[in-house]
HTML snippet that shows the backbone in 3Dmol.js (N, CA, C, O; Angstrom):
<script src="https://3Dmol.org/build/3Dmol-min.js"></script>
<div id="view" style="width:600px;height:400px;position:relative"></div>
<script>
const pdb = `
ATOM      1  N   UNK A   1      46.172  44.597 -31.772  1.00  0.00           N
ATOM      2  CA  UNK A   1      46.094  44.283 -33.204  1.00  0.00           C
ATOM      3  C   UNK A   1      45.886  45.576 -33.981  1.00  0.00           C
ATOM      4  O   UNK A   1      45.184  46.514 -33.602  1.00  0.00           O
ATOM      5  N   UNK A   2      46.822  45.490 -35.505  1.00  0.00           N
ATOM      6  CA  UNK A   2      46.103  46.707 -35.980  1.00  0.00           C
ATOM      7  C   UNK A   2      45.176  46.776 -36.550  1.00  0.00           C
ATOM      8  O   UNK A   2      44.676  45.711 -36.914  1.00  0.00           O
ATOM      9  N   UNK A   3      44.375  48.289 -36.968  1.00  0.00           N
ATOM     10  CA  UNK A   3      43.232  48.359 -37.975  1.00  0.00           C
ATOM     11  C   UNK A   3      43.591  47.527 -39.187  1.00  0.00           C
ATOM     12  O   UNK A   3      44.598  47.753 -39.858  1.00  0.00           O
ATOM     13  N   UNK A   4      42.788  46.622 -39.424  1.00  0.00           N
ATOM     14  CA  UNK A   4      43.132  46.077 -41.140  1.00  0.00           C
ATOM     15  C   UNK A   4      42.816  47.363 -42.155  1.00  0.00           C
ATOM     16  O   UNK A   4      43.375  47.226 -43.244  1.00  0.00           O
ATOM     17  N   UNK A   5      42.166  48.377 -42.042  1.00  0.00           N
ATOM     18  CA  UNK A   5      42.528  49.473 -43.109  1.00  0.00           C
ATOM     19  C   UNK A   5      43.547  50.106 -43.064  1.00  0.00           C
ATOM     20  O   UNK A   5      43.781  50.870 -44.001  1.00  0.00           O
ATOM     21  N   UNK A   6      44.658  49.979 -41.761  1.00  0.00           N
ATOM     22  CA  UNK A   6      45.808  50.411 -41.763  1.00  0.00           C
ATOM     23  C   UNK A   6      46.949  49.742 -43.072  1.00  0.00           C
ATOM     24  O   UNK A   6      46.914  48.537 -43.317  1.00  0.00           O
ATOM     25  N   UNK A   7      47.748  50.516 -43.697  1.00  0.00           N
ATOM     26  CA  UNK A   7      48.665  49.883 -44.719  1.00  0.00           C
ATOM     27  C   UNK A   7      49.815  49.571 -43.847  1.00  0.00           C
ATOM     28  O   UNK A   7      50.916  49.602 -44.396  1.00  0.00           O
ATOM     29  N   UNK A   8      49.781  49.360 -42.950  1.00  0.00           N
ATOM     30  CA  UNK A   8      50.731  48.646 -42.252  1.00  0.00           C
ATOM     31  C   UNK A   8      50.407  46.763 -41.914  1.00  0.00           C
ATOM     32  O   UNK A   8      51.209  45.892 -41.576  1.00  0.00           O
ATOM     33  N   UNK A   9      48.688  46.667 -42.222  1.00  0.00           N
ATOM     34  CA  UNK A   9      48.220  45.825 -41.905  1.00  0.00           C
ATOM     35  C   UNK A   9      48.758  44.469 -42.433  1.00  0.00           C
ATOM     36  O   UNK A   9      48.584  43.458 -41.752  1.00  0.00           O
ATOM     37  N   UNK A  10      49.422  44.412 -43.654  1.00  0.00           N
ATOM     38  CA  UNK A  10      50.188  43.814 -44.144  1.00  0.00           C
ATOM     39  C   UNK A  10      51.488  43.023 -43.891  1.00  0.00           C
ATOM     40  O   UNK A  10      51.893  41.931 -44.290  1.00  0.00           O
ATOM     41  N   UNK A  11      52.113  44.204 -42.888  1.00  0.00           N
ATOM     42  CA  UNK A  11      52.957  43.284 -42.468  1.00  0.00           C
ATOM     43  C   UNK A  11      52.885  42.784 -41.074  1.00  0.00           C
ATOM     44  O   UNK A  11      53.392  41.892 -40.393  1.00  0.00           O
ATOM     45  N   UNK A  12      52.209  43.553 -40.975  1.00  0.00           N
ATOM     46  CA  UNK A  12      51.554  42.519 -39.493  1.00  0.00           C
ATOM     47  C   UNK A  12      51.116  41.235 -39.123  1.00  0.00           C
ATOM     48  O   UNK A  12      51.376  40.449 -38.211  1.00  0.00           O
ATOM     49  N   UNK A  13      50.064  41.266 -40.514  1.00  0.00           N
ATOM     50  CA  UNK A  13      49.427  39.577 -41.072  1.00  0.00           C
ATOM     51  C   UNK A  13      50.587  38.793 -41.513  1.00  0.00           C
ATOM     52  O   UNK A  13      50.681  37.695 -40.965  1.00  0.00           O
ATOM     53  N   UNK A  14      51.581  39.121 -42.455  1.00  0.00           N
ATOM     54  CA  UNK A  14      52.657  38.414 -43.107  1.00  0.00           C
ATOM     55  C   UNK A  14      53.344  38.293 -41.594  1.00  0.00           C
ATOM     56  O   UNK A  14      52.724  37.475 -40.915  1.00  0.00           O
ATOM     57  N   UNK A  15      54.184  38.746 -41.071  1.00  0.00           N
ATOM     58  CA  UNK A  15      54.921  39.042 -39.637  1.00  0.00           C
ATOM     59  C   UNK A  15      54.484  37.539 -38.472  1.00  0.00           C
ATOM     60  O   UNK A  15      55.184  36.615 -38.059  1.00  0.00           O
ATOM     61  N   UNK A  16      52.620  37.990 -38.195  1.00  0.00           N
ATOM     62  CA  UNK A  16      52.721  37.030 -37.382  1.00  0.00           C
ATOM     63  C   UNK A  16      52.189  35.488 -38.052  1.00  0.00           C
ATOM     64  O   UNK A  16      51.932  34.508 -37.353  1.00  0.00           O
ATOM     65  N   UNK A  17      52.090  35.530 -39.614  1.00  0.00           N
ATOM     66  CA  UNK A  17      52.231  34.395 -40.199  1.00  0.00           C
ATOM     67  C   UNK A  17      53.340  33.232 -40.622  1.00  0.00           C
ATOM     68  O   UNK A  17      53.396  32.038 -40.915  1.00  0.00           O
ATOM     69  N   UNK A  18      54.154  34.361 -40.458  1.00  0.00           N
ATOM     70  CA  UNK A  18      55.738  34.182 -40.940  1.00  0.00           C
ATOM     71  C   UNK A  18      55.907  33.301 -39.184  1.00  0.00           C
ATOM     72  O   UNK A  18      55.885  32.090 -38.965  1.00  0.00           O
ATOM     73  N   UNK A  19      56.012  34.037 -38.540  1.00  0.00           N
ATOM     74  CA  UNK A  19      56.433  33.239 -36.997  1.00  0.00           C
ATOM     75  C   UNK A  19      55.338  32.289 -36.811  1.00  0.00           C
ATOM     76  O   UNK A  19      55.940  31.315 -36.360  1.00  0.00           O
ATOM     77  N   UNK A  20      54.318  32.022 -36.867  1.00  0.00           N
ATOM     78  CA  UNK A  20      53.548  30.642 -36.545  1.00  0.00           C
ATOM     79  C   UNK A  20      54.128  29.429 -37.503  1.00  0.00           C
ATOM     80  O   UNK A  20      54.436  28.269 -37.232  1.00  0.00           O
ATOM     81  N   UNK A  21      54.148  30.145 -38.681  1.00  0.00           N
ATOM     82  CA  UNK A  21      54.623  28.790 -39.447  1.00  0.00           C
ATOM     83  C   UNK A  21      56.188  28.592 -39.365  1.00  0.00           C
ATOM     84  O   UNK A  21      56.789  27.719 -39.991  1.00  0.00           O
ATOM     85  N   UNK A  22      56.657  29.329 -38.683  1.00  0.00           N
ATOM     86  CA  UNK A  22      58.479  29.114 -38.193  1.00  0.00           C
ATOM     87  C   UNK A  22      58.365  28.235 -37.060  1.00  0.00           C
ATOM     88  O   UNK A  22      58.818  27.091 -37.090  1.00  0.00           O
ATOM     89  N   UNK A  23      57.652  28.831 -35.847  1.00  0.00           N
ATOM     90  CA  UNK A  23      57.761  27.910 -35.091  1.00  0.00           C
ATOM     91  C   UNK A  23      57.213  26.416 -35.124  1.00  0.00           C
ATOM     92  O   UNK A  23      57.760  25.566 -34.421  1.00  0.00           O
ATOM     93  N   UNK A  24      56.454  26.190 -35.698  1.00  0.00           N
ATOM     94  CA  UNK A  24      55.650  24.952 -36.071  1.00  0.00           C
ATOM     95  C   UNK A  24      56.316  24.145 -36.839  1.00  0.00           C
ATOM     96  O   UNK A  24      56.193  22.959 -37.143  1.00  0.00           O
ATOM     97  N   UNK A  25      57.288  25.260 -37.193  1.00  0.00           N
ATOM     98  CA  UNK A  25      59.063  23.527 -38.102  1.00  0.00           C
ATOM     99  C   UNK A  25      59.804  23.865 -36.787  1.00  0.00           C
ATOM    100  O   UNK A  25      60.654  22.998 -36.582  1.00  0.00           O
ATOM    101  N   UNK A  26      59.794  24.507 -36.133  1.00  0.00           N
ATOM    102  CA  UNK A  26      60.693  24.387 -35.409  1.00  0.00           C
ATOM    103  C   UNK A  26      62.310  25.147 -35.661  1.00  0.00           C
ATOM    104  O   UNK A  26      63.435  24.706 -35.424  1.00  0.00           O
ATOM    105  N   UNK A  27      62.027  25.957 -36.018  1.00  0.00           N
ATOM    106  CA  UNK A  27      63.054  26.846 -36.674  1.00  0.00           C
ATOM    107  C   UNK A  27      63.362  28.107 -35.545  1.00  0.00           C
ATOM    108  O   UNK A  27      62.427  28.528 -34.865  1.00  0.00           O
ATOM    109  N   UNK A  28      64.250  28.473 -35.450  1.00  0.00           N
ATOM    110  CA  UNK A  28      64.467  29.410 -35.182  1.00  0.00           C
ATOM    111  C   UNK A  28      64.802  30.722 -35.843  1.00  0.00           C
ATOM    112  O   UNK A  28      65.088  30.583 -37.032  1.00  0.00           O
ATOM    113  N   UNK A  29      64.851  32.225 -35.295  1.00  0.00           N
ATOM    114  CA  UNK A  29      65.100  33.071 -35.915  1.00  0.00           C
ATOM    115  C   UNK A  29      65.898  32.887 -36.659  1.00  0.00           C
ATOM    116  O   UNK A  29      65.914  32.777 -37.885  1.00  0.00           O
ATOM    117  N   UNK A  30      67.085  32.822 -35.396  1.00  0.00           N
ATOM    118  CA  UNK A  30      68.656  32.426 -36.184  1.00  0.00           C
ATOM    119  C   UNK A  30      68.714  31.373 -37.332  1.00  0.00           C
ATOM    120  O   UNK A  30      69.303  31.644 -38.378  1.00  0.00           O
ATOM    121  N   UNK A  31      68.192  30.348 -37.165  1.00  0.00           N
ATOM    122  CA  UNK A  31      68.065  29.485 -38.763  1.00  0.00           C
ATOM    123  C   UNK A  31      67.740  30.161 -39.769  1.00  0.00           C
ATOM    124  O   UNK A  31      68.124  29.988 -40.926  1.00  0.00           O
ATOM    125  N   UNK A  32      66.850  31.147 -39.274  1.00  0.00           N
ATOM    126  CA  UNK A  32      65.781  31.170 -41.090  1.00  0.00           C
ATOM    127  C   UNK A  32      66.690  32.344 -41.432  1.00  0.00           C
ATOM    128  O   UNK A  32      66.929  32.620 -42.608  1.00  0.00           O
ATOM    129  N   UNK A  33      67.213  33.059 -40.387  1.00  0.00           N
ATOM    130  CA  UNK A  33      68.318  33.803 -41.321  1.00  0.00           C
ATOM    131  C   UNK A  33      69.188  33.525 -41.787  1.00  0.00           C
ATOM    132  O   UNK A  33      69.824  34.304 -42.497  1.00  0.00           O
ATOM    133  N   UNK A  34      69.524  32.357 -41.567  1.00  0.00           N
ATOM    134  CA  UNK A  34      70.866  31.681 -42.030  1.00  0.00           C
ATOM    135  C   UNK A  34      70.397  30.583 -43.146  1.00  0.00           C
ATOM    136  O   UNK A  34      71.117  29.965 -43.931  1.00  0.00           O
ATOM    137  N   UNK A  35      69.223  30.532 -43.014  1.00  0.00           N
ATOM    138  CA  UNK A  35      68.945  29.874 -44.325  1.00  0.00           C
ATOM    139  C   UNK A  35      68.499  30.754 -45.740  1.00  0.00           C
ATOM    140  O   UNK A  35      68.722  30.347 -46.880  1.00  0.00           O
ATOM    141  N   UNK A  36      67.942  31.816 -45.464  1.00  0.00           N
ATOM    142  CA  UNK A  36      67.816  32.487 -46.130  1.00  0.00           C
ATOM    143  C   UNK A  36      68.423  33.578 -46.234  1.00  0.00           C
ATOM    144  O   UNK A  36      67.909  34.454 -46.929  1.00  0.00           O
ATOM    145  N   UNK A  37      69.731  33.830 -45.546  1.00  0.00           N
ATOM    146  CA  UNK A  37      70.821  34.201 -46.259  1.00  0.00           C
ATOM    147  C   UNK A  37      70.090  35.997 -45.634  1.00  0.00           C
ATOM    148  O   UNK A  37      70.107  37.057 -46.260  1.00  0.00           O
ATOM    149  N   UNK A  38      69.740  35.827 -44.765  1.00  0.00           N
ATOM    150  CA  UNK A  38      69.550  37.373 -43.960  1.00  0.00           C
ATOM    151  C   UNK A  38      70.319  37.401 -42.447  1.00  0.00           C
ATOM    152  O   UNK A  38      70.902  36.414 -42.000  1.00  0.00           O
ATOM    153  N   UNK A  39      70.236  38.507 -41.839  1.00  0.00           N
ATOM    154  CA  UNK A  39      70.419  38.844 -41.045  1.00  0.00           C
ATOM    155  C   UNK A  39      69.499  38.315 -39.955  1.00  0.00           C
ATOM    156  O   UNK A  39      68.295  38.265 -40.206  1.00  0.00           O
ATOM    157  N   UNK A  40      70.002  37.866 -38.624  1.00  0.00           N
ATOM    158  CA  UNK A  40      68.789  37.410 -37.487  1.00  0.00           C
ATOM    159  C   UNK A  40      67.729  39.103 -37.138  1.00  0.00           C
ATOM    160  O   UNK A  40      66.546  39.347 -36.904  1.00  0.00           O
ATOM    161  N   UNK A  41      68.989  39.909 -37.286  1.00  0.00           N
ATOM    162  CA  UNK A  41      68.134  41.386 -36.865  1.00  0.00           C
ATOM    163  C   UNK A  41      66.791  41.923 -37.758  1.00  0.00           C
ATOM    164  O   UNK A  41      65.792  42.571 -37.443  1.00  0.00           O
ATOM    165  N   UNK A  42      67.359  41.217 -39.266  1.00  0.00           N
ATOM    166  CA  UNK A  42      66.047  41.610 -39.847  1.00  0.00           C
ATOM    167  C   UNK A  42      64.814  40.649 -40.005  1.00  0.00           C
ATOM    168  O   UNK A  42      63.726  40.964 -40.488  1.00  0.00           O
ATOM    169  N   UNK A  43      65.265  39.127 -39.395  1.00  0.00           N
ATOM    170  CA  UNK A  43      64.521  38.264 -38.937  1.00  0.00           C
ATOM    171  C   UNK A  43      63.409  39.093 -37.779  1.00  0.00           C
ATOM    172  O   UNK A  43      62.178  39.087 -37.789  1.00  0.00           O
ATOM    173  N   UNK A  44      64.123  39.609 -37.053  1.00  0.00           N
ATOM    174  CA  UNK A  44      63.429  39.594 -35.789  1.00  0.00           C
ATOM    175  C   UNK A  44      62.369  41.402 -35.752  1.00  0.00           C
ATOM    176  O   UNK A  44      61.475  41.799 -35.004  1.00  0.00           O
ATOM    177  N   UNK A  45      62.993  41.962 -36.807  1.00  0.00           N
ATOM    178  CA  UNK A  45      62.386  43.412 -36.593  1.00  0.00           C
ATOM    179  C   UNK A  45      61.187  42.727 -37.494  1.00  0.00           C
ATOM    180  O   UNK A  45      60.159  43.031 -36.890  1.00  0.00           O
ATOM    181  N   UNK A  46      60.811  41.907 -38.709  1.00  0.00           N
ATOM    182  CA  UNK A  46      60.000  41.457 -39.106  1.00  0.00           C
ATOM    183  C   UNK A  46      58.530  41.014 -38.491  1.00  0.00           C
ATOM    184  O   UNK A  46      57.379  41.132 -38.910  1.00  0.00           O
ATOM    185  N   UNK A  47      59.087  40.477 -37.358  1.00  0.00           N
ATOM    186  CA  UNK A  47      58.244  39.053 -36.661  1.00  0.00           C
ATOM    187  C   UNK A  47      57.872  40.479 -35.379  1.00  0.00           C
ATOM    188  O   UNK A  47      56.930  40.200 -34.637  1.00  0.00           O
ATOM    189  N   UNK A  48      58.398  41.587 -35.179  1.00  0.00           N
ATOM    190  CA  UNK A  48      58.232  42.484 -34.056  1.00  0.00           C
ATOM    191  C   UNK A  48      57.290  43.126 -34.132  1.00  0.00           C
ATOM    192  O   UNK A  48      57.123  43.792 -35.154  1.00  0.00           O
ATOM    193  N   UNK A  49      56.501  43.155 -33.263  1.00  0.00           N
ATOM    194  CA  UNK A  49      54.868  43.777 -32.465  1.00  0.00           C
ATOM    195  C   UNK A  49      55.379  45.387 -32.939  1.00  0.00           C
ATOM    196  O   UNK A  49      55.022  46.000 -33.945  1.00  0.00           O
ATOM    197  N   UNK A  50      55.992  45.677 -32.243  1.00  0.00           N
ATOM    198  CA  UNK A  50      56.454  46.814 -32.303  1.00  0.00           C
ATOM    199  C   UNK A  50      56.617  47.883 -33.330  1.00  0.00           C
ATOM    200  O   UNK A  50      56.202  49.031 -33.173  1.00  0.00           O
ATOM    201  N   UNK A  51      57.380  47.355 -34.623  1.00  0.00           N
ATOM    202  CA  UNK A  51      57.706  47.629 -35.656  1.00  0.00           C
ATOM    203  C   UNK A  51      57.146  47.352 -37.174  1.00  0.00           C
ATOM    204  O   UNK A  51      56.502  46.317 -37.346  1.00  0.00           O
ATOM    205  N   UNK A  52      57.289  47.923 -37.889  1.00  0.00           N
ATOM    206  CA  UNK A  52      56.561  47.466 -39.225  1.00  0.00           C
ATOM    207  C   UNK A  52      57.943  47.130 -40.241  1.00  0.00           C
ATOM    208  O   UNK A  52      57.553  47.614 -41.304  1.00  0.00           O
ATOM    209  N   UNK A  53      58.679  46.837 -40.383  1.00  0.00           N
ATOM    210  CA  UNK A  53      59.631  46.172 -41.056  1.00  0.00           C
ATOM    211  C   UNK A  53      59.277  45.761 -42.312  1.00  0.00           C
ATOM    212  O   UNK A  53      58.659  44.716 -42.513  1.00  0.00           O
ATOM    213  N   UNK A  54      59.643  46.548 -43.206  1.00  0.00           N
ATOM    214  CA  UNK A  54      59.064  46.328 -44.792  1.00  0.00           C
ATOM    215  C   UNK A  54      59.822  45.725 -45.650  1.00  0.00           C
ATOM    216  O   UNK A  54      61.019  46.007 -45.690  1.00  0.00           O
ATOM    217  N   UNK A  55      59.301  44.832 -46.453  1.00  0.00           N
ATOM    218  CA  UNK A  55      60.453  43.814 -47.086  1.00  0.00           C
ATOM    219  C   UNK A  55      59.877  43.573 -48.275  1.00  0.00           C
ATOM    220  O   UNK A  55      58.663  43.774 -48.262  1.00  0.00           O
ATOM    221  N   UNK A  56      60.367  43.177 -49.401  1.00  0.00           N
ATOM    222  CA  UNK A  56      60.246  42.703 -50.759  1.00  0.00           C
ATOM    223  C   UNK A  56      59.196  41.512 -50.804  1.00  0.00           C
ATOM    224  O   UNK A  56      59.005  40.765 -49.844  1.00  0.00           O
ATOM    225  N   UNK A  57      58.554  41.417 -51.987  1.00  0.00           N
ATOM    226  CA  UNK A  57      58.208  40.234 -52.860  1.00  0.00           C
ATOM    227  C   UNK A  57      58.819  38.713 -52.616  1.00  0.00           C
ATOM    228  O   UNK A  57      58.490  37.576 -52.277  1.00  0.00           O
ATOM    229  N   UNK A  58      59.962  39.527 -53.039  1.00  0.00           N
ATOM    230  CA  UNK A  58      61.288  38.458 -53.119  1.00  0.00           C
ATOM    231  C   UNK A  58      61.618  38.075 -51.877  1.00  0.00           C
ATOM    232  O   UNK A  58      61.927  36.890 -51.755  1.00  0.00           O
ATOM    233  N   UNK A  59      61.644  38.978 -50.606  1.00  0.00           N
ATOM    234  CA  UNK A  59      61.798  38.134 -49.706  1.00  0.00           C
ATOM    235  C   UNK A  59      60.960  37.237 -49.184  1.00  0.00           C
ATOM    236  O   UNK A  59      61.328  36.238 -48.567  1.00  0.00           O
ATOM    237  N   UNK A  60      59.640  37.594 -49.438  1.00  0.00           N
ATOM    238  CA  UNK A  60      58.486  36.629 -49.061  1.00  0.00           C
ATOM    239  C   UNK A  60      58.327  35.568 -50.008  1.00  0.00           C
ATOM    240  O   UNK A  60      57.294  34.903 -49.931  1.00  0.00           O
ATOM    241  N   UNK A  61      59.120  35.313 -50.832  1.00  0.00           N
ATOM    242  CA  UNK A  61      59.002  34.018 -51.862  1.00  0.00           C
ATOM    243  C   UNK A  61      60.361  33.275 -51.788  1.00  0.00           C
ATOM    244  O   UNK A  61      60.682  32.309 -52.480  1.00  0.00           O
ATOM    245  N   UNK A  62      61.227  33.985 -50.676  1.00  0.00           N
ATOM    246  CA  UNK A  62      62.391  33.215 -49.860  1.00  0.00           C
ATOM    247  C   UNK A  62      61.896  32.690 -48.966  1.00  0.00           C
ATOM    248  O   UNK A  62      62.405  31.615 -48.648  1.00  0.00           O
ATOM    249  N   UNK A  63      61.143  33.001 -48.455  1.00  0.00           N
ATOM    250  CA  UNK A  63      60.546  32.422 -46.714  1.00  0.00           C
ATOM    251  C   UNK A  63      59.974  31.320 -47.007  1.00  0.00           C
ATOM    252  O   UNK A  63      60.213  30.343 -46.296  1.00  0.00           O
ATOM    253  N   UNK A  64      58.964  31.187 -48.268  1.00  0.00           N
ATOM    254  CA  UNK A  64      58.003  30.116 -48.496  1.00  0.00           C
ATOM    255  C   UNK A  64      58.669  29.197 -48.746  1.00  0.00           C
ATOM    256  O   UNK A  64      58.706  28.076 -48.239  1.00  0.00           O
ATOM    257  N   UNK A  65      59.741  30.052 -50.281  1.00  0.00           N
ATOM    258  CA  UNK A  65      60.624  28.605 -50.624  1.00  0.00           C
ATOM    259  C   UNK A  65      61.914  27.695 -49.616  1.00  0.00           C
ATOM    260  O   UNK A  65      62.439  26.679 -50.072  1.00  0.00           O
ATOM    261  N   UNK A  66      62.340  28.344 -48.003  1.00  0.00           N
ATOM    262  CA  UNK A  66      62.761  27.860 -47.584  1.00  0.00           C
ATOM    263  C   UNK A  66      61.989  26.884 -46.840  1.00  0.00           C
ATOM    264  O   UNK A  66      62.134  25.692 -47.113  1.00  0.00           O
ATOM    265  N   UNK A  67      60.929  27.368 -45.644  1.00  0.00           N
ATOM    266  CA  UNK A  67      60.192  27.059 -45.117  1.00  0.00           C
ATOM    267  C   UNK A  67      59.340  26.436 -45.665  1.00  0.00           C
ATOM    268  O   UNK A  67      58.563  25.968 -44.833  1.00  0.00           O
ATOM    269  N   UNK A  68      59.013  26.115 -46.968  1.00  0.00           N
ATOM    270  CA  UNK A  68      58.393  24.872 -47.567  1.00  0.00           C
ATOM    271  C   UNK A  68      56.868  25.084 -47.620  1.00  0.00           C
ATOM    272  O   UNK A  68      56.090  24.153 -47.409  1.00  0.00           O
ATOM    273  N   UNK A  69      56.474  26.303 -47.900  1.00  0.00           N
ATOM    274  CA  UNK A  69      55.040  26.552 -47.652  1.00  0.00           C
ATOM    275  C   UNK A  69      54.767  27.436 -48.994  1.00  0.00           C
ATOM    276  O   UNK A  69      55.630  27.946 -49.709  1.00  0.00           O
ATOM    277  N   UNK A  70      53.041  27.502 -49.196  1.00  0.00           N
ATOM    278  CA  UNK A  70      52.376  28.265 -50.400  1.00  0.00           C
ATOM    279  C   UNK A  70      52.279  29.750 -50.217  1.00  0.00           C
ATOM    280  O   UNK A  70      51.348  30.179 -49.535  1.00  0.00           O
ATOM    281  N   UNK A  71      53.490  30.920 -50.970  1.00  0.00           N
ATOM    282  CA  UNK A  71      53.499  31.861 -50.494  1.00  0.00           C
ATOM    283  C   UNK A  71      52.033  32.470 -49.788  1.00  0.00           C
ATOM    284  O   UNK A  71      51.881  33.202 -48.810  1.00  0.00           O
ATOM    285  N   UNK A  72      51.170  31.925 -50.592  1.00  0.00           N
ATOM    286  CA  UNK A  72      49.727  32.615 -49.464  1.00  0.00           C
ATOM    287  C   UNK A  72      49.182  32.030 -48.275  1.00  0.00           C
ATOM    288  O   UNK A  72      48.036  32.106 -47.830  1.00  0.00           O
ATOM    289  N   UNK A  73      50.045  31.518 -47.896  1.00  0.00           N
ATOM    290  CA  UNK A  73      50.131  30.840 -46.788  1.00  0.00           C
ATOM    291  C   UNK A  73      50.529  32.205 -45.556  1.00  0.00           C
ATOM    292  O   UNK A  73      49.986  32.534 -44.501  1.00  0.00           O
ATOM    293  N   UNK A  74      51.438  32.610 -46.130  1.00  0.00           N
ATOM    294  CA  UNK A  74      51.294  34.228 -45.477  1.00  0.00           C
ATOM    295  C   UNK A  74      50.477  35.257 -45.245  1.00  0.00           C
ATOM    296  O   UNK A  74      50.754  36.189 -44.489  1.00  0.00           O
ATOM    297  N   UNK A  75      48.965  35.086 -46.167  1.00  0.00           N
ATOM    298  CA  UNK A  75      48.184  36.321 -45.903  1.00  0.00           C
ATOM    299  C   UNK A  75      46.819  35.481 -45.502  1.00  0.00           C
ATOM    300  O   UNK A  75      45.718  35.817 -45.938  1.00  0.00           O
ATOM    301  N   UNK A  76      47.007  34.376 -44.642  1.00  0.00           N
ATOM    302  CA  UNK A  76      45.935  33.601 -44.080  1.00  0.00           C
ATOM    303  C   UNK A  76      45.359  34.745 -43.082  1.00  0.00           C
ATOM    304  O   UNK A  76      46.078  35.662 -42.684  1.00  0.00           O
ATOM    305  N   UNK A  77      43.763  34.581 -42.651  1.00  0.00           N
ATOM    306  CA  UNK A  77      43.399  35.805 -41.745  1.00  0.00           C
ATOM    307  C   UNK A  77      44.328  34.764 -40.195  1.00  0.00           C
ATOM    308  O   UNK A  77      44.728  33.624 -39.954  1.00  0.00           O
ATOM    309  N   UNK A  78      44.254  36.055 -39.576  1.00  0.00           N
ATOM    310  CA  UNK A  78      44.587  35.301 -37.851  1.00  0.00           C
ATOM    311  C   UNK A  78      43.508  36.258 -37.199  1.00  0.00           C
ATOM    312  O   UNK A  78      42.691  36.970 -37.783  1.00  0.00           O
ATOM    313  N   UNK A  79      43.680  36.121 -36.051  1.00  0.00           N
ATOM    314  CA  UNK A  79      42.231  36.269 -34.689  1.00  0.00           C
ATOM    315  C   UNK A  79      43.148  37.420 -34.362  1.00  0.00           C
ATOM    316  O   UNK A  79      44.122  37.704 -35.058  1.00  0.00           O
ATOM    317  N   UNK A  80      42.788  38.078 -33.254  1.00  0.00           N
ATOM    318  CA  UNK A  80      42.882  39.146 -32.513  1.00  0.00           C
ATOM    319  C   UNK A  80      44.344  38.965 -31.437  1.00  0.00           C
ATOM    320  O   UNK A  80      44.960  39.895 -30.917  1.00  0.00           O
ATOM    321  N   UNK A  81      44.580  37.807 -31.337  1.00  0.00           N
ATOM    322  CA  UNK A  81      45.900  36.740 -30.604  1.00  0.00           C
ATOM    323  C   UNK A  81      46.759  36.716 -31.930  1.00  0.00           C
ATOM    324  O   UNK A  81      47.919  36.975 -31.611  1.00  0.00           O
ATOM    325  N   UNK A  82      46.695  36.594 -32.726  1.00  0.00           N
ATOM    326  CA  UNK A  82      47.484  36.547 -33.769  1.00  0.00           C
ATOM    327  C   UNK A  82      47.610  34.882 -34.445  1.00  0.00           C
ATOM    328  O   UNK A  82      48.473  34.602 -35.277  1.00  0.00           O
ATOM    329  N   UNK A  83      46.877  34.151 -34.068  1.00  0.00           N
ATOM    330  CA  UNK A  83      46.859  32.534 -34.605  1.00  0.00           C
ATOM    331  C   UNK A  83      46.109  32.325 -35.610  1.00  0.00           C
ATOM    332  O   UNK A  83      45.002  32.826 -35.413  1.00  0.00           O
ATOM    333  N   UNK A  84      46.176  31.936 -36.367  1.00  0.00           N
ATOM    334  CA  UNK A  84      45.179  31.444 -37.686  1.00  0.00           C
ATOM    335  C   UNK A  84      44.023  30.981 -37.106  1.00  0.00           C
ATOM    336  O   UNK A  84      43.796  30.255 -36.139  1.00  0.00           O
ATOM    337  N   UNK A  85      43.010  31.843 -38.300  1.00  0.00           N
ATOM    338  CA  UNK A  85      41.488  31.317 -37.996  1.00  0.00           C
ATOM    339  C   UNK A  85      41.113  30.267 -39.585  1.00  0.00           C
ATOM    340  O   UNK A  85      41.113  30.703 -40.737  1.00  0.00           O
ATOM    341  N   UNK A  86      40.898  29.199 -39.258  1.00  0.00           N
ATOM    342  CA  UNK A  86      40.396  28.180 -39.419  1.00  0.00           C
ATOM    343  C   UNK A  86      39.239  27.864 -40.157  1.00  0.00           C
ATOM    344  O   UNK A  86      38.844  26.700 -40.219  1.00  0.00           O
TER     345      UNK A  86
END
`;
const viewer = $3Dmol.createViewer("view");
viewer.addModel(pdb, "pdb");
viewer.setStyle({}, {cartoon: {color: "spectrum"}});
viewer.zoomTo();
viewer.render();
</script>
């Protein structure tokens, strides 16, 4: 996990918020790029451990409005596993 004083910390939280609440509709990469009108590659460098993949406003108020959720639904805390804490 990273430091939360890291400015990367951001998309890390958004990243593995974005994939819990994808998988939990049951969506796949490939859908949500095709629903939201992206690329699966920039689906997936998003949602990646690895990488910090930096993206717009606007794309995070595509995700919600596809995926049907309250954009701050994205900056919920998660645990050290990366799952929402409760």
């Amino acid at each position: 996990m990273i430091n939360k004083k890291d400015e990367n910390y951001v998309y890390y939280l958004v990243a593995k918020n974005l994939k819990n609440i994808r998988k939990s509709k049951n969506i796949t990469q490939s859908k949500l790029a095709e629903l939201c009108n992206y690329s699966e590659g920039f689906i997936m460098n998003i949602e990646s451990e690895k990488y910090y993949q930096t993206f717009s406003l606007g794309t995070l108020w595509n995700f919600a409005d596809v995926l049907k959720v309250d954009i701050r639904d994205f900056f919920k805390p998660i645990d050290e596993n990366g799952k929402n804490i409760e």
